[in-house]
C-alpha positions in Angstrom: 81.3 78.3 20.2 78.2 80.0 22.1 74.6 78.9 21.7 73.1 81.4 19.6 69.7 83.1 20.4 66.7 81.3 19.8 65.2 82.4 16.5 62.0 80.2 14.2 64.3 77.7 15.4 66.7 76.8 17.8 70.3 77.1 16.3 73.1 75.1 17.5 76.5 75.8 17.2 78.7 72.4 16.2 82.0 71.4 15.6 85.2 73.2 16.0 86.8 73.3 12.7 86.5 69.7 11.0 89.6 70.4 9.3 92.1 73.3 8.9 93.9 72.2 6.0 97.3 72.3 4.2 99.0 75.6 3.8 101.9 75.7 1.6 102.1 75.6 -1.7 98.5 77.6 -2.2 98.2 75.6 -5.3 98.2 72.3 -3.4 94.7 71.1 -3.0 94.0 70.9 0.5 93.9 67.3 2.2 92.6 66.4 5.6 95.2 64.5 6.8 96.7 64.1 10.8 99.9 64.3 8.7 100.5 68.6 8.3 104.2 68.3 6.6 104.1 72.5 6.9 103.7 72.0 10.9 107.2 71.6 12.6 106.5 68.9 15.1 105.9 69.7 19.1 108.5 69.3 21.0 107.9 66.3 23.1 108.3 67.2 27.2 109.7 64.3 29.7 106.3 64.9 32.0 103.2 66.4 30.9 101.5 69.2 32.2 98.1 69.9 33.6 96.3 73.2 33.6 92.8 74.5 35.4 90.2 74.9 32.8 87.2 76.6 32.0 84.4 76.6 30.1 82.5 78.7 27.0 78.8 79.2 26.8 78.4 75.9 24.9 80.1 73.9 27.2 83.2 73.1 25.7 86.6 72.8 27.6 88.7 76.0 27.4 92.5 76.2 28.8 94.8 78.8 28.8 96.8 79.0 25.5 100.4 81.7 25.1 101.3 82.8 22.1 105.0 83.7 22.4 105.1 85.8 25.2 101.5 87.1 25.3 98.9 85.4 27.2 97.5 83.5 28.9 94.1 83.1 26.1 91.2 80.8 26.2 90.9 78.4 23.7 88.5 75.9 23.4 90.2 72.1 23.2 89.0 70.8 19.6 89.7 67.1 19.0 87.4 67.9 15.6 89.7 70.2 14.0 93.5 69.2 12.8 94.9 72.6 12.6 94.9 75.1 15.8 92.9 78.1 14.8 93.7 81.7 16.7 91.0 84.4 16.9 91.1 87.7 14.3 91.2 90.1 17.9 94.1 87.2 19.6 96.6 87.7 16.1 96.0 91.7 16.4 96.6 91.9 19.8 99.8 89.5 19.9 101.0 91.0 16.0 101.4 88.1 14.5 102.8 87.7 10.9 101.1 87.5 8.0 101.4 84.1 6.4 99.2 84.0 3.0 96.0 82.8 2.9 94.8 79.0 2.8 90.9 77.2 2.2 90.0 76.1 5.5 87.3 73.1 5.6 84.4 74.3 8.2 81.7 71.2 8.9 79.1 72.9 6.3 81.6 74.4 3.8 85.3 76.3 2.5 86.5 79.4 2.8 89.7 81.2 2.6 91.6 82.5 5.6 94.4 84.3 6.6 97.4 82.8 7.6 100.0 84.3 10.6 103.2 82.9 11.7 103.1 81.7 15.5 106.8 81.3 16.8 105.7 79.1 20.2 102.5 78.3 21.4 102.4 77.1 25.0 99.7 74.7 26.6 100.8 74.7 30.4 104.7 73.0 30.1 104.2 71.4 26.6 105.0 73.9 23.6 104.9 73.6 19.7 106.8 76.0 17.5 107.4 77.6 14.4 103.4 77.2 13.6 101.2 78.7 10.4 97.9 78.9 11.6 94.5 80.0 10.0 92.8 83.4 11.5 89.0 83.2 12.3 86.8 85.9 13.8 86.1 85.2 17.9 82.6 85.5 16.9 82.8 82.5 15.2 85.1 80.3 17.4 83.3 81.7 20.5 87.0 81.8 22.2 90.2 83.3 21.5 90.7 80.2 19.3 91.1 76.7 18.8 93.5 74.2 20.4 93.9 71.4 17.8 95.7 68.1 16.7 98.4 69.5 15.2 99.6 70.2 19.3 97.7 67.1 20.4 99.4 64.8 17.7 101.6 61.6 19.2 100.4 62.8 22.7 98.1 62.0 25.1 95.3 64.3 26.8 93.1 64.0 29.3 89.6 66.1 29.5 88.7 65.7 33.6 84.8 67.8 33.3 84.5 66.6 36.8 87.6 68.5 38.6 87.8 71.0 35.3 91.3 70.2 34.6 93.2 69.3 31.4 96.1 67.1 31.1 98.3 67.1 28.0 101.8 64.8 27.8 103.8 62.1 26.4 102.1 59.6 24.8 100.5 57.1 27.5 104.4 54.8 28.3 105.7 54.2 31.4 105.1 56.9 34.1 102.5 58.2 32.0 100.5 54.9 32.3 100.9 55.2 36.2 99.5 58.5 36.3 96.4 57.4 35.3 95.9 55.2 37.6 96.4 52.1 35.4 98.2 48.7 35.7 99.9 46.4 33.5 98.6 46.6 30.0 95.3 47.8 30.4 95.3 51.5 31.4 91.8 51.5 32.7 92.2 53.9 36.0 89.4 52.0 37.7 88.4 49.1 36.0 84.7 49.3 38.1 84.3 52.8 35.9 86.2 52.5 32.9 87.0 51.0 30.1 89.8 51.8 27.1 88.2 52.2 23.5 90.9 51.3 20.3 90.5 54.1 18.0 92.1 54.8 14.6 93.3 57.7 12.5 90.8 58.1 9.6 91.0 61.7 7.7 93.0 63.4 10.0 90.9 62.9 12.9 90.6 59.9 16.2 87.6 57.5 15.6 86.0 54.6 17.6 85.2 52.0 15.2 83.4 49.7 17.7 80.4 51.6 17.6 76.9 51.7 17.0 73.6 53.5 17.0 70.8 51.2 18.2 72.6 48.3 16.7 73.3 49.7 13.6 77.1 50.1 13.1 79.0 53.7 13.0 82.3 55.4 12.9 82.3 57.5 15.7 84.6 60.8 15.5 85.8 62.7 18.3 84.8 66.1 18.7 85.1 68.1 21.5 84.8 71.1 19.8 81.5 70.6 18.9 78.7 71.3 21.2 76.2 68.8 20.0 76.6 65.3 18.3 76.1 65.1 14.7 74.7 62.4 12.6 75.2 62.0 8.9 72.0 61.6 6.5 73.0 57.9 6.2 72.8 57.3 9.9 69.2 59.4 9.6 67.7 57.0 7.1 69.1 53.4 8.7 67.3 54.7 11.7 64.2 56.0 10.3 64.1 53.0 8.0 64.3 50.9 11.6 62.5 52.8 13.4 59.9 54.8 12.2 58.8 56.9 15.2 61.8 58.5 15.0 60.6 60.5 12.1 58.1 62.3 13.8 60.2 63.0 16.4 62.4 65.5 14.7 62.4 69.1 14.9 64.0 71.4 12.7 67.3 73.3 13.6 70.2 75.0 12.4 74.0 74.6 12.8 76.8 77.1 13.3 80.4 76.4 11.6 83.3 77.7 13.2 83.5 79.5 9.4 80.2 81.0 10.4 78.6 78.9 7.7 74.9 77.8 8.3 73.2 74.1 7.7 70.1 73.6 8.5 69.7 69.9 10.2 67.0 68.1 12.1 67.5 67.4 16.2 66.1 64.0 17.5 66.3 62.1 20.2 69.0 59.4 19.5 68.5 55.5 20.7 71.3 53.7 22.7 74.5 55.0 21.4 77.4 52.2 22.3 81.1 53.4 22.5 83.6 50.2 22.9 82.3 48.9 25.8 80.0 51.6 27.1 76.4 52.2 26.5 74.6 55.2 27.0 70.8 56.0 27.2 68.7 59.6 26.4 70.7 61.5 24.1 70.1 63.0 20.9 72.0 64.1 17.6 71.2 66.5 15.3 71.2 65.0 11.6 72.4 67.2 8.4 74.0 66.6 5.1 77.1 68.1 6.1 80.2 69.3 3.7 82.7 67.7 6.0 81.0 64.3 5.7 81.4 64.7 1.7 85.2 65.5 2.6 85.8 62.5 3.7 83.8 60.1 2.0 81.5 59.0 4.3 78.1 60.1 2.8 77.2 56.3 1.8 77.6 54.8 5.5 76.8 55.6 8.8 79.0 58.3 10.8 78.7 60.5 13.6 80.5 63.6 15.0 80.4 62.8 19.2 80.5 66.2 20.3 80.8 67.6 24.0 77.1 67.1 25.0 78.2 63.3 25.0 81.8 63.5 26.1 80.3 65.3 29.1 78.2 62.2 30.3 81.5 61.1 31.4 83.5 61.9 34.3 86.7 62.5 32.3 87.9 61.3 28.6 91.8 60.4 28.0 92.4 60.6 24.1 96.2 59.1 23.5 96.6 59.8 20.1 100.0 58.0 19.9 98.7 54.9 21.2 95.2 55.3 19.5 92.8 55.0 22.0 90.3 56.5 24.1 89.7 56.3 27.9 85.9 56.7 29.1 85.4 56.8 33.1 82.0 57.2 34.0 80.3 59.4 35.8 78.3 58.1 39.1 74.5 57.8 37.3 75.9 58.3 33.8 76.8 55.6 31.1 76.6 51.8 31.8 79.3 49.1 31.5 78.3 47.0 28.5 
């Protein structure tokens, strides 16, 4: 999603989709959950694939995406949202079905959207088919859509930023550990630069429980979609309530859903932010009381979206969603080994 012009104030675009929810029956009320029973499940390749990348004007890893037999289309890789989204202009030029329309959750809100009928989508060798996906104006995604965990699901994926490649296979067993570099049972490619995080499947998306802000415990989603980290109002007051300075450190912003839904927030610096067993130093969050946070419950405790601006202090991030857990290796300068 791009970075808006500046305006009064500075307007940040965040988050993917939080959640693209259930489809069928309409009358079902949506529920985020990693667990779409409308989604046939992806076929599972013997090898994985890897494919050159790209990037949008907020940063965020793009790979080529095919829709059938049209293609190739940039869409942006979103750990944040649970259902791939395609692009109004990407269904009209590939004629997809209409498939009914379905409330999709945005970060700041719901809305209805269109549904179409994707036969096969492609990522590189790895495929998923018979898909019913939610349509979203480009505008608002900022690509041709949104690559989600409904493909990612039971898999394993690898964001390199430093040689701009994307990885997507079989969840992390037996060749698949050795192509990372890894020995044994630890799966750290370099055990000097990295270090693997145990994550968990909490509403639909992958979060780092062994976190913290500054000392103060969080749960730390994954959200590569987004292009800056996102702090709940929970997380705000803790901090403030700790650390008063912070306060008048905060300027106001505004936030961007892929729904094109507005919130406004407040950006400040953020103190150490720890991540398993890495640390890292001079970062910032912006701060909001956002709809997806009431979603899932998380309004009374600390949470956090970790967007891209994060992810991106690291050389590359491995996310195996079948074996729940992350990957960090660092880049030279960037985060510390804690």
């Amino acid at each position: 999603m791009t970075l808006h012009r500046r305006r009064a104030i500075q307007t940040l675009l965040v988050g993917g989709l939080a959640s693209a929810c259930a489809t069928r029956p309409p009358a079902r009320e949506p529920v985020v959950s990693i667990n779409l029973a409308d989604v046939q499940p992806p076929v599972a390749p013997a090898t994985g694939t890897r494919v050159e990348t790209a990037f949008d004007q907020a940063r965020r890893m793009t790979v080529p995406v095919r829709l059938g037999k049209r293609g190739p289309f940039q869409f942006v890789v979103d750990t944040g949202a649970n259902r791939t989204v395609v692009g109004v202009e990407t269904a009209e030029s590939c004629s997809l079905a209409s498939d009914g329309v379905t409330p999709v959750h945005g970060i700041v809100g719901t809305q209805p959207a269109p549904m179409v009928r994707v036969p096969v989508l492609r990522v590189g060798q790895v495929q998923s088919a018979n898909l019913s996906l939610p349509v979203l104006p480009r505008a608002s995604l900022g690509a041709d859509g949104l690559l989600g965990i409904d493909v990612l699901r039971n898999r394993r994926m690898r964001l390199n930023f430093r040689g701009n490649t994307f990885e997507i296979g079989p969840s992390g067993k037996g060749a698949a550990v050795q192509q990372l570099g890894g020995a044994g049972g630890t799966r750290i490619p370099d055990a000097s630069h990295g270090i693997t995080v145990p994550a968990q499947y909490r509403s639909g998306q992958l979060v780092i429980f062994d976190a913290d802000v500054a000392g103060v415990p969080v749960r730390a989603f994954l959200d590569s979609g987004a292009q800056i980290t996102c702090g709940n109002e929970a997380l705000r007051d803790v901090l403030i309530r700790e650390r008063p300075e912070l306060a008048e450190r905060m300027v106001e912003t505004q936030l961007i859903s892929a729904t094109g839904q507005t919130s406004p927030a407040r950006l400040a610096p953020l103190p150490r932010l720890r991540l398993g067993g890495m640390g890292l130093n001079n970062i910032r969050a912006a701060f909001a009381p956002l709809h997806i946070f009431s979603l899932w419950g998380l309004n009374d405790r600390p949470a956090m979206l970790v967007g891209v601006d994060i992810l991106r202090h690291f050389d590359e991030v491995t996310l195996d969603f079948g074996r729940r857990e992350v990957v960090f290796i660092r880049a030279r300068g960037g985060p510390e080994r804690t």
